[in-house]
N, C-alpha and C positions, 0 to 999 in steps of 0.2 A: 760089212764090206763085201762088196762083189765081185766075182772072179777077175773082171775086166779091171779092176784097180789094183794099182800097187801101191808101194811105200818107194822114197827115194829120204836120202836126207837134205835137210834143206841146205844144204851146200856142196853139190855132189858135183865139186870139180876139185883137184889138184893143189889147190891153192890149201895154207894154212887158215883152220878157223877158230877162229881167238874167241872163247868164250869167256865173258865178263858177267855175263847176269848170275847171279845166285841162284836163279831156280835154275837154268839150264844146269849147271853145275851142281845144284841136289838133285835135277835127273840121271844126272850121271852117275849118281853113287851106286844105283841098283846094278847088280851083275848084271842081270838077265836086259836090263835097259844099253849097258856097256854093250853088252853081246850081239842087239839089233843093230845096234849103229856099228858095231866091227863088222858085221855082214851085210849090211846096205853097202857099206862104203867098199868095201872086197866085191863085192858082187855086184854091184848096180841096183836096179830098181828090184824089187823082190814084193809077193804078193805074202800076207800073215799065213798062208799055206806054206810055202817055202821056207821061209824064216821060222814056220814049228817045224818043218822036217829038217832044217839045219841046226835046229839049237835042243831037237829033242824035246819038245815041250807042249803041250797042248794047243791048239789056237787058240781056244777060249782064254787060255793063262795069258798069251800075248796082248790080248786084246787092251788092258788095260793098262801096262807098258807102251803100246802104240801112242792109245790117247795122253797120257800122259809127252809125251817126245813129240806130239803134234801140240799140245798144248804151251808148248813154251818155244815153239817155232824150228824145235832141231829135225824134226821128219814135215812132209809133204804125201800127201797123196798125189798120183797121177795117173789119167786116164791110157791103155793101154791097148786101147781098142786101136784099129786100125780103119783107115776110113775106108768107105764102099764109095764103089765105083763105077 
């Protein structure tokens, strides 16, 4: 993942998000998987560097909790770059 990208969750607005599917819901069982989605959601988009300096944890530990949370559609990636001009 590269600096210019973040993580956002994939429903990062306001509204309640009902989750039905059984995998998103065995994604959620993992602390550390809870823990991403309590801090996307409190913070906004956040890059795997951020989210290991707020949860205390390695990136590399993250990484596989990321793919996982994109894999079942509750995280997004987003580009963060800014355009030129």
């Amino acid at each position: 993942m590269g600096g210019m990208n973040a993580l956002k969750t994939a429903q990062q607005r306001r509204e309640t998000l009902w989750i039905r599917d059984p995998e998103q819901l065995n994604a959620l069982v993992s602390p550390v998987r809870q823990g991403i989605m309590d801090r996307l959601e409190a913070a906004g988009p956040c890059t795997v560097a951020d989210l290991a300096q707020h949860l205390q944890l390695a990136q590399d530990a993250l990484y596989y909790h990321v793919r996982k949370l994109e894999g079942v559609g509750l995280l997004v990636r987003v580009d963060t770059r800014k355009g030129e001009g």
